[in-house]
BAFIFI-471908 format. One record per residue: x negated, y, z negated of N, C-alpha, C, O in turn; residue in one letter. Coordinates in steps of 0.1 Angstrom, whole numbers, always signed. Example, Ala and Ser with C-alpha at 12.3 -4.5 7.8 and 13.67 -1.06 7.14 Angstrom:
BEGIN
[pt [-132, -57, -78], [-123, -45, -78], [-132, -33, -78], [-142, -33, -85], 'a']
[pt [-128, -22, -71], [-137, -11, -71], [-129, +0, -79], [-134, +11, -80], 's']
% end
This chain:
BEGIN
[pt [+98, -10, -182], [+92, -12, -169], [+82, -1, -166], [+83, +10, -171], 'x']
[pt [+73, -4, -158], [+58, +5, -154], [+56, +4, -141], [+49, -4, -136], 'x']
[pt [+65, +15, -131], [+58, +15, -118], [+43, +20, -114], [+39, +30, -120], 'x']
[pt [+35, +16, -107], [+23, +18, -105], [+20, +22, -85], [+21, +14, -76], 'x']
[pt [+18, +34, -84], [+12, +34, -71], [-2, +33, -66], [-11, +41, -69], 'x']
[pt [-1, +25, -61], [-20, +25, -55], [-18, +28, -38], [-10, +22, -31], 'x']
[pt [-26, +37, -32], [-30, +45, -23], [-45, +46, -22], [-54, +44, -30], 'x']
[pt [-47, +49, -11], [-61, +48, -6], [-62, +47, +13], [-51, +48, +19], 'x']
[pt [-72, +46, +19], [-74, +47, +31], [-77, +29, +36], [-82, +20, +29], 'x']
[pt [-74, +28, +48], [-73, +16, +54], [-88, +9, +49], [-96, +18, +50], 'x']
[pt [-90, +2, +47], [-105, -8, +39], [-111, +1, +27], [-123, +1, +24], 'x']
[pt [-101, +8, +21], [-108, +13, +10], [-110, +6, +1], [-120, +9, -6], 'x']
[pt [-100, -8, -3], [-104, -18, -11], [-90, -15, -19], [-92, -10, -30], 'x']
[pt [-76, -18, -15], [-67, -15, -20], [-63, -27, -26], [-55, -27, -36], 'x']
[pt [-67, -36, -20], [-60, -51, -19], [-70, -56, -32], [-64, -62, -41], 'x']
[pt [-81, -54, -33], [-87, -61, -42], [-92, -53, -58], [-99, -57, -67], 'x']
[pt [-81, -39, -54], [-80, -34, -69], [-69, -40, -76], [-70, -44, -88], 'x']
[pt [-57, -40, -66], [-46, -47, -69], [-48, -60, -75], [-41, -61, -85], 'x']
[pt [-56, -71, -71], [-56, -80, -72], [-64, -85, -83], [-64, -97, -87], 'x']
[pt [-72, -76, -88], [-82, -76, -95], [-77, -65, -109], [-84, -63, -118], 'x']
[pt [-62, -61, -108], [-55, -53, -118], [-49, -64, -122], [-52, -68, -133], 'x']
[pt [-40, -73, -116], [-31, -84, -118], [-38, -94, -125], [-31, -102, -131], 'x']
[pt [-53, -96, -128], [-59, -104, -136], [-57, -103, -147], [-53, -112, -154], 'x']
[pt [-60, -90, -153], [-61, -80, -165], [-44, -78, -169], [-41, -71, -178], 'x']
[pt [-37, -84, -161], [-26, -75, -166], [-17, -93, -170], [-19, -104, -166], 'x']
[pt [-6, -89, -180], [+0, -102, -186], [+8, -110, -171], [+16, -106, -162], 'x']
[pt [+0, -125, -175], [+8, -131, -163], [+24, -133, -160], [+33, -132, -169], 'x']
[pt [+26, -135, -147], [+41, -133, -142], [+47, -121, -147], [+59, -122, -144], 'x']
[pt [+45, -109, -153], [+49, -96, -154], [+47, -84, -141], [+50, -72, -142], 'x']
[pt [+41, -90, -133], [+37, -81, -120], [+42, -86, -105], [+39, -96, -99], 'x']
[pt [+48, -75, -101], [+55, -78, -86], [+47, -65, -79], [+48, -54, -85], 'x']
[pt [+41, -66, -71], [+34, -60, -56], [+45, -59, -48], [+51, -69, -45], 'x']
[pt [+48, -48, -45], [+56, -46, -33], [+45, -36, -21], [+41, -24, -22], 'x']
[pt [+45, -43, -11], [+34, -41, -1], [+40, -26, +6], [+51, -29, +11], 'x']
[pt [+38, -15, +9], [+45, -4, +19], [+45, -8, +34], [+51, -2, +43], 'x']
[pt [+36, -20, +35], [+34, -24, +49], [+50, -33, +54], [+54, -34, +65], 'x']
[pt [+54, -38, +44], [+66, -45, +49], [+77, -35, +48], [+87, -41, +52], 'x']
[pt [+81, -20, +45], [+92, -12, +52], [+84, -5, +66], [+87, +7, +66], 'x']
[pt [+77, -8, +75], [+76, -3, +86], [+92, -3, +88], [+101, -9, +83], 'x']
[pt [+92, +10, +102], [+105, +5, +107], [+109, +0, +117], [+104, +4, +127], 'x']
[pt [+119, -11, +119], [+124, -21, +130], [+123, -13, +146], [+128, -3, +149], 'x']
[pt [+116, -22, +152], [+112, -14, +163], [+121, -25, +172], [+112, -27, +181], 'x']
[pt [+129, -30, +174], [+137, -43, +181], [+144, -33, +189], [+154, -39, +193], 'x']
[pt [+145, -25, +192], [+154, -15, +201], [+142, -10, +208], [+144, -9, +220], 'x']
[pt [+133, -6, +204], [+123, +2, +218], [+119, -11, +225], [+119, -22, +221], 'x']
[pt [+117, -5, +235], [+107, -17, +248], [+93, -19, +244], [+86, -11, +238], 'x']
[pt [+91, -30, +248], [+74, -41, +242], [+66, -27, +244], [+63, -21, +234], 'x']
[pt [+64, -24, +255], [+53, -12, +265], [+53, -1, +254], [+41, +4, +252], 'x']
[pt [+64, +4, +246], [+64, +15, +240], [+59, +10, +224], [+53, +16, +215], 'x']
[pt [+65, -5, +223], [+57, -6, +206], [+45, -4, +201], [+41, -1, +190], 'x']
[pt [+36, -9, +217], [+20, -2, +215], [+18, +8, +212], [+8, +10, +205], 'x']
[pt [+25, +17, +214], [+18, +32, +211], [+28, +36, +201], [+32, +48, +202], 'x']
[pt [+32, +27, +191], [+34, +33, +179], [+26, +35, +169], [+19, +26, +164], 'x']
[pt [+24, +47, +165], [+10, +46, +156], [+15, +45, +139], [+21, +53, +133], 'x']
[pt [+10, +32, +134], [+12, +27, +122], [+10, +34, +113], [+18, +32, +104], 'x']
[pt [-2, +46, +110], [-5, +54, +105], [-3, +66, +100], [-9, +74, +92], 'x']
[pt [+8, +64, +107], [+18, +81, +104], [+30, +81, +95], [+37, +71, +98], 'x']
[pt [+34, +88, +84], [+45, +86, +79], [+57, +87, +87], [+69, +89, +83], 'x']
[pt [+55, +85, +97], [+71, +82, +106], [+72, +71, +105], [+83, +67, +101], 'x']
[pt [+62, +61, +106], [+62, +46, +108], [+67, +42, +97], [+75, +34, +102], 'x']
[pt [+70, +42, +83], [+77, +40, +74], [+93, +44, +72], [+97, +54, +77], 'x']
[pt [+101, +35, +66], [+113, +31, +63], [+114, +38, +48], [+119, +32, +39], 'x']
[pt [+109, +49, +47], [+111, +55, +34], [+124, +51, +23], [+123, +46, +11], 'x']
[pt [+137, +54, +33], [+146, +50, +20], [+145, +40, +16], [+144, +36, +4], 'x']
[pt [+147, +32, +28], [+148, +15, +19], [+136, +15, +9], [+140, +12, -2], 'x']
[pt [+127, +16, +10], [+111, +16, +2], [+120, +24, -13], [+125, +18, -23], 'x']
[pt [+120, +35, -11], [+126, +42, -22], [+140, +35, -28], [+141, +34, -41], 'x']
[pt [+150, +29, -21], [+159, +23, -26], [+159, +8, -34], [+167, +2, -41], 'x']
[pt [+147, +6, -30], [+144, -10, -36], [+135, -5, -49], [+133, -10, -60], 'x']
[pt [+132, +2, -46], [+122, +8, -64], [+134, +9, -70], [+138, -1, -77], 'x']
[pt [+140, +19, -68], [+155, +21, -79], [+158, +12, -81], [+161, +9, -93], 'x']
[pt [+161, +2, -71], [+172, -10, -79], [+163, -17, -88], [+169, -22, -97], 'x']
[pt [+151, -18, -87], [+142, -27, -94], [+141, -19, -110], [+139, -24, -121], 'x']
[pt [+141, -10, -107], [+142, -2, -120], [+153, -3, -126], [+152, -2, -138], 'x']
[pt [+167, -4, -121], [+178, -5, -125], [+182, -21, -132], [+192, -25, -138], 'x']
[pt [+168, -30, -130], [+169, -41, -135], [+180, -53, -122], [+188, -62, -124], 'x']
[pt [+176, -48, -109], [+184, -54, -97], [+176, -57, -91], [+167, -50, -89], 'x']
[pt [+178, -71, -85], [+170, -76, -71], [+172, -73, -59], [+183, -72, -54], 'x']
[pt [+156, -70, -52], [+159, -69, -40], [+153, -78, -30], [+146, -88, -34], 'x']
[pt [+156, -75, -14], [+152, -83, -6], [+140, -74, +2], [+139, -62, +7], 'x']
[pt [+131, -84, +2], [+123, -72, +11], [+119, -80, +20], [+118, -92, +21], 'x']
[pt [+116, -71, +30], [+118, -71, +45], [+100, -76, +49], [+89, -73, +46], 'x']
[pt [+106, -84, +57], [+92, -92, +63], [+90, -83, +80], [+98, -81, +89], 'x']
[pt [+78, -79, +78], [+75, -76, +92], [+65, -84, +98], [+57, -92, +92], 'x']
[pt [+65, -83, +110], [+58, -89, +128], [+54, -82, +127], [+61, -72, +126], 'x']
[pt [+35, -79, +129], [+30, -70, +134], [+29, -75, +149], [+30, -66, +157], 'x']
[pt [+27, -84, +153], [+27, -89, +166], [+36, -81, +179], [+33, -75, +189], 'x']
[pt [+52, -84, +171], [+62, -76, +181], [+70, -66, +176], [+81, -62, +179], 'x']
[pt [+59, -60, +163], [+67, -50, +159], [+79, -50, +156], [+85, -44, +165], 'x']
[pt [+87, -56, +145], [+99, -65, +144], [+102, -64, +127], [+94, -66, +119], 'x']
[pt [+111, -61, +125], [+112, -67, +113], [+117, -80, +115], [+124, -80, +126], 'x']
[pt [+117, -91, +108], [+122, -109, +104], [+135, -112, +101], [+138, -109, +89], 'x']
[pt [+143, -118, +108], [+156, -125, +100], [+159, -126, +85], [+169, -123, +80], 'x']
[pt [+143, -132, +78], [+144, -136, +67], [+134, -125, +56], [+125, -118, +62], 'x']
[pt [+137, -123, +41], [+138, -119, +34], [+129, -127, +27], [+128, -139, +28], 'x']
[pt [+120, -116, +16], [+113, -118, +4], [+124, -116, -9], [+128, -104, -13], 'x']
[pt [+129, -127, -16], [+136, -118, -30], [+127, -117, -40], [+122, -128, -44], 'x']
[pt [+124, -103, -45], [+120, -101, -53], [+132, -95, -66], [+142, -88, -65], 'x']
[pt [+123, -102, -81], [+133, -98, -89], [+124, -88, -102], [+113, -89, -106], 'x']
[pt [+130, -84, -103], [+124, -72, -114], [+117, -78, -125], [+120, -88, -132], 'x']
[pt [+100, -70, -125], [+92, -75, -137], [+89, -62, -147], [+94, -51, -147], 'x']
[pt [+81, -66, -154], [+78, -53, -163], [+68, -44, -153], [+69, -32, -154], 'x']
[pt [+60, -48, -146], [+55, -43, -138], [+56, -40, -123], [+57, -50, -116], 'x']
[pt [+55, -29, -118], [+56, -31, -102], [+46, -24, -96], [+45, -12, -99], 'x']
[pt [+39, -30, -87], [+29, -27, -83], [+29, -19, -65], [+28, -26, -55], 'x']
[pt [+31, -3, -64], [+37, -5, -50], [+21, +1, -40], [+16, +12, -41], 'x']
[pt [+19, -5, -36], [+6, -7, -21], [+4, -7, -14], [+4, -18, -8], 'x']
[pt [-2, +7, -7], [+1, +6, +7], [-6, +27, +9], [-3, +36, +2], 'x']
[pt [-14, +27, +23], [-22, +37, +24], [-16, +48, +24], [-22, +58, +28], 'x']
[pt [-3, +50, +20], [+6, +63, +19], [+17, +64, +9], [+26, +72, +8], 'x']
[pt [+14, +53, +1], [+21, +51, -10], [+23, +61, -20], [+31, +60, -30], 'x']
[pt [+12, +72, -16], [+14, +86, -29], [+23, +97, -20], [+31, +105, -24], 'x']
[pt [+18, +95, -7], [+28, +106, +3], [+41, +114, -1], [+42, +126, -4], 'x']
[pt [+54, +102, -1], [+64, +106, -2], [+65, +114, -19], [+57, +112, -28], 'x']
[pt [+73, +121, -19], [+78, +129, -29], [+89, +117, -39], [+85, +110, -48], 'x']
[pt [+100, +116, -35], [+109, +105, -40], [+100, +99, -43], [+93, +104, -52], 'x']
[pt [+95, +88, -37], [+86, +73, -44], [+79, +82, -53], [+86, +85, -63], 'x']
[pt [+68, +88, -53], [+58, +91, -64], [+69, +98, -75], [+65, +97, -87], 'x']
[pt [+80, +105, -75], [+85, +107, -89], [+92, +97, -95], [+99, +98, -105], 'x']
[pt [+90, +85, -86], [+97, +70, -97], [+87, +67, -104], [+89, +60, -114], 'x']
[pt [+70, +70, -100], [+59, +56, -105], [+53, +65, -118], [+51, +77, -117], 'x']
[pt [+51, +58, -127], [+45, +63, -140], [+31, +67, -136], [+27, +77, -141], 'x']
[pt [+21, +60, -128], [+7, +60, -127], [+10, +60, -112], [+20, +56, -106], 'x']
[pt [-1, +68, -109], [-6, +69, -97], [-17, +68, -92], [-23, +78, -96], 'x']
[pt [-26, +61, -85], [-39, +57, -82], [-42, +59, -70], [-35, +54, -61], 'x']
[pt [-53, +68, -67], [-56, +66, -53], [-77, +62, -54], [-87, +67, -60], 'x']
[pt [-73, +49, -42], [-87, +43, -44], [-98, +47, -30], [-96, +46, -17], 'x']
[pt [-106, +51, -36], [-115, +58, -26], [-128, +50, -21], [-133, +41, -27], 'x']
[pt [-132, +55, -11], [-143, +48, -7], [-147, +58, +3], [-139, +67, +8], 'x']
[pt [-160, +56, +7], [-170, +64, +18], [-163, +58, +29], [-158, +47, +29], 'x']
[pt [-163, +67, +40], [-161, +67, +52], [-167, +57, +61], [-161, +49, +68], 'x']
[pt [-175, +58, +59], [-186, +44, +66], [-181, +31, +62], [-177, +22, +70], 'x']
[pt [-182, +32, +42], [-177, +16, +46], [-165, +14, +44], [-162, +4, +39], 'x']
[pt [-156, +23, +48], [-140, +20, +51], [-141, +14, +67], [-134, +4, +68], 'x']
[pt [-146, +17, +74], [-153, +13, +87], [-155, +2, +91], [-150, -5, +100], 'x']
[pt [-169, -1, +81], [-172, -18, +83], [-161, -27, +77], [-159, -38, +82], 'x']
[pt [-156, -22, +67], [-146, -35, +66], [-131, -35, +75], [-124, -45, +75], 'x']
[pt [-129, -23, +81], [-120, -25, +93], [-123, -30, +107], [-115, -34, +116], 'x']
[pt [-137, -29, +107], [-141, -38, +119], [-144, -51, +118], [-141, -58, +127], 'x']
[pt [-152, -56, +104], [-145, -70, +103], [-136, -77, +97], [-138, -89, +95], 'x']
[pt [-123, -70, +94], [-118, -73, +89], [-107, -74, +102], [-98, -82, +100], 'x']
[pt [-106, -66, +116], [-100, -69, +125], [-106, -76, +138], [-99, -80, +147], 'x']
[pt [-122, -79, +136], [-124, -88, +146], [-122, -101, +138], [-117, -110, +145], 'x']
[pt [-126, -107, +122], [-123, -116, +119], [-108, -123, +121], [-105, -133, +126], 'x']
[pt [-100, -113, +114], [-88, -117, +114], [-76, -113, +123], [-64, -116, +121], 'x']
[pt [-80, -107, +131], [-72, -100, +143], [-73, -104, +155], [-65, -100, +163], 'x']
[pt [-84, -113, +160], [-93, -111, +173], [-97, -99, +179], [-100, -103, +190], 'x']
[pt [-99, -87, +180], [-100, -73, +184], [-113, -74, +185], [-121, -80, +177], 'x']
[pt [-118, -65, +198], [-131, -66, +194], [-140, -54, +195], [-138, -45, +203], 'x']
[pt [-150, -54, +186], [-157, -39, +183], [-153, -29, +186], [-151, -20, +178], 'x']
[pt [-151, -29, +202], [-146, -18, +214], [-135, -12, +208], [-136, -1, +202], 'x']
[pt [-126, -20, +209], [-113, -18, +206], [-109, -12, +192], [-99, -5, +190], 'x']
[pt [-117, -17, +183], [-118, -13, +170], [-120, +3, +166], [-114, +11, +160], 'x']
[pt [-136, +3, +175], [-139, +13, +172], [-134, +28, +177], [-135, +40, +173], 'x']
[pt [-124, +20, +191], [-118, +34, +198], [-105, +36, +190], [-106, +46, +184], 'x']
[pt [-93, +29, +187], [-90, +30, +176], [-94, +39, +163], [-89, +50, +161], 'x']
[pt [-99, +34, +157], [-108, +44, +148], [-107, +54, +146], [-102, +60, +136], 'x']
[pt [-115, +59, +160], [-114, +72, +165], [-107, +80, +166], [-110, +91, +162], 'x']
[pt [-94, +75, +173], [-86, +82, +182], [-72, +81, +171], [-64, +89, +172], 'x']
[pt [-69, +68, +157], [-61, +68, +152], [-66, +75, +135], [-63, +86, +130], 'x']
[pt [-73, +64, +131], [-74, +61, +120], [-80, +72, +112], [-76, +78, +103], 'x']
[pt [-91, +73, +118], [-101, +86, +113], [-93, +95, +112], [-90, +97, +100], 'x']
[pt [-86, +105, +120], [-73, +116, +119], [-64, +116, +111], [-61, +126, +104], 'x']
[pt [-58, +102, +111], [-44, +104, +102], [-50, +100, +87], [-45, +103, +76], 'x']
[pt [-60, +94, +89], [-67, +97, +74], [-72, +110, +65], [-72, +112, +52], 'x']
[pt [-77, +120, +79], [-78, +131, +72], [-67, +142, +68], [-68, +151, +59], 'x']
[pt [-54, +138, +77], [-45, +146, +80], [-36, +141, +66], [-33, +148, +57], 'x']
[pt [-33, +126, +69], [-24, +123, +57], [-31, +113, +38], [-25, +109, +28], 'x']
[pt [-40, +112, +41], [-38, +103, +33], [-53, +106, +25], [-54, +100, +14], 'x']
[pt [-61, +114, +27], [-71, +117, +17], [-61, +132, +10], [-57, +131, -2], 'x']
[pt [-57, +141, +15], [-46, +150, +7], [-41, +146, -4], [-39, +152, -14], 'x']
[pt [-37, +126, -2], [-32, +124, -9], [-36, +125, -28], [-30, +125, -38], 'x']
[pt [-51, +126, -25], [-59, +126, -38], [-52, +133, -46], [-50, +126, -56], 'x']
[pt [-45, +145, -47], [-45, +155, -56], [-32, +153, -65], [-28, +160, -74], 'x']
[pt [-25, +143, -58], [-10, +140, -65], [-15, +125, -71], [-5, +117, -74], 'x']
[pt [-29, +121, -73], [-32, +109, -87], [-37, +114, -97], [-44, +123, -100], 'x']
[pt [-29, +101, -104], [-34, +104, -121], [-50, +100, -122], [-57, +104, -131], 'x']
[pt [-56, +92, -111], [-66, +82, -113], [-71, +84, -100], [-64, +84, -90], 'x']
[pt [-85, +87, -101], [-92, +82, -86], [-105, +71, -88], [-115, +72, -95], 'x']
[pt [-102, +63, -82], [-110, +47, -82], [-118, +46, -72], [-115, +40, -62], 'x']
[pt [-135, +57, -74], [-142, +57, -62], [-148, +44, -62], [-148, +37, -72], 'x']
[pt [-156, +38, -47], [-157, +19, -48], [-151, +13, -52], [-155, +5, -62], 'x']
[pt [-135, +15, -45], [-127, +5, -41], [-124, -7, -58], [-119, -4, -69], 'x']
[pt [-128, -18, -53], [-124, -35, -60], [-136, -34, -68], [-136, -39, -80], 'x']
[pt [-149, -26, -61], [-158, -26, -70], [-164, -22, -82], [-175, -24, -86], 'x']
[pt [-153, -14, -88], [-156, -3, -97], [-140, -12, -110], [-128, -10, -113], 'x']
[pt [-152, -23, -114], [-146, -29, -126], [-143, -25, -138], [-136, -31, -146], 'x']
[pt [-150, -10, -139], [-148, -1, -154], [-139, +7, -149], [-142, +17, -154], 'x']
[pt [-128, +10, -142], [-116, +19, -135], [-111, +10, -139], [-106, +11, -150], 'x']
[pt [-111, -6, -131], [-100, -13, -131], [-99, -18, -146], [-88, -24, -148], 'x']
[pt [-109, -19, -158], [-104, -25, -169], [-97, -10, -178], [-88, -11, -187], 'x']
[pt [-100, -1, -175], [-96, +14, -180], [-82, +15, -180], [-74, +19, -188], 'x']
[pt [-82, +10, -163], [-65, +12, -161], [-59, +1, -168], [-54, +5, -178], 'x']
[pt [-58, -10, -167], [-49, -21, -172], [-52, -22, -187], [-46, -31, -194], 'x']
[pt [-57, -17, -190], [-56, -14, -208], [-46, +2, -211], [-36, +3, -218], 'x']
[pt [-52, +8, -206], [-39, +17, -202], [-24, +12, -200], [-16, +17, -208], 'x']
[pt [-20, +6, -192], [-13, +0, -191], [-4, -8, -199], [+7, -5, -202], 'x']
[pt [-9, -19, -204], [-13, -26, -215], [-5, -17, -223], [+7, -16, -221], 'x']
[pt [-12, -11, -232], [-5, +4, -244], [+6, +11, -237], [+15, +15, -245], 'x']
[pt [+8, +13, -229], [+22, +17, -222], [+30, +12, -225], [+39, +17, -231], 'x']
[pt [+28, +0, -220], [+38, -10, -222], [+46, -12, -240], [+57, -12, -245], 'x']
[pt [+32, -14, -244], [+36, -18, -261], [+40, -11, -262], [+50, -15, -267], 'x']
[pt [+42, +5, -261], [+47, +17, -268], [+61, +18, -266], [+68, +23, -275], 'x']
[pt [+67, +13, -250], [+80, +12, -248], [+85, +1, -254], [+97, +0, -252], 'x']
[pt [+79, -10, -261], [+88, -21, -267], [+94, -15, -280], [+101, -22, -287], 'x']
% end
């Protein structure tokens, strides 16, 4: 088995390195486990107070569970992973089962943060992009698909995203094996890595 962390800042293009590694890499041997689904269950605070949770901070994460479902996955055990509501800040009744592949892919803008998680993953990646266009693609990527608009985006931004990016998650640089500047777009990273990979794998068979 080959855990893989990919990290990076909100629209740095995490989603389409990932997705764009999973090509390159042998089919059905790869499970993504998203860091956005161990947020933690917020069903005990009041509506008024789930707004001003800020998603962006390593408090917001359910660390152990995150960390306990790697192990079991490594231990060759299935787990359940937890569906979140970003709507009402909720985790879901129901469950993702995921079952152990030779690959695991874990993703998500703080995914190198924790100490535990990063001494489970063999590779570590953190995918970079300019500030600006981490930007544009969070503003359309939340008036497209969010309804939010400009305003709202951009104060946001400001007042969240920009900070806890500098505070947590560009630091994160110095604890990857791999830095993947332009995102999804930098096809010679992504074929470097998954042939990498690739020989990893063979060497443990």
């Amino acid at each position: 088995m080959f855990i893989i962390g990919i990290a990076g800042g909100t629209g740095s293009g995490k989603t389409t390195v990932v997705k764009k590694l999973i090509e390159r890499l042998p089919k059905g041997e790869v499970v993504v486990i998203p860091q956005d689904s161990y947020y933690k269950d917020s069903s005990d605070v009041p509506m008024e107070e789930r707004q001003k949770i800020n998603f962006d901070h390593p408090d917001a994460f359910d660390w152990t569970l995150l960390e306990q479902h790697i192990q079991n996955l490594k231990e060759g055990k299935s787990v359940e992973q937890p569906i979140y509501d970003y709507i009402s800040c909720t985790r879901q009744p129901q469950t993702i089962h995921i079952d152990p592949k030779e690959i695991i892919i874990v993703e998500g803008i703080m995914a190198l943060i924790d100490t535990n998680l990063r001494d489970q993953m063999d590779l570590k990646v953190f995918v970079d992009a300019d500030g600006d266009d981490r930007l544009i693609r969070v503003i359309k990527r939340d008036i497209v698909e969010r309804g939010r608009t400009i305003e709202s985006v951009m104060e946001r931004y400001v007042r969240v995203l920009k900070p806890m990016h500098e505070q947590f998650i560009e630091p994160c640089k110095r604890y990857a094996d791999i830095i993947i500047p332009q995102g999804g777009h930098n096809n010679a990273a992504i074929n470097l890595m998954a042939k990498f990979i690739k020989h990893q794998l063979a060497s443990n068979d």
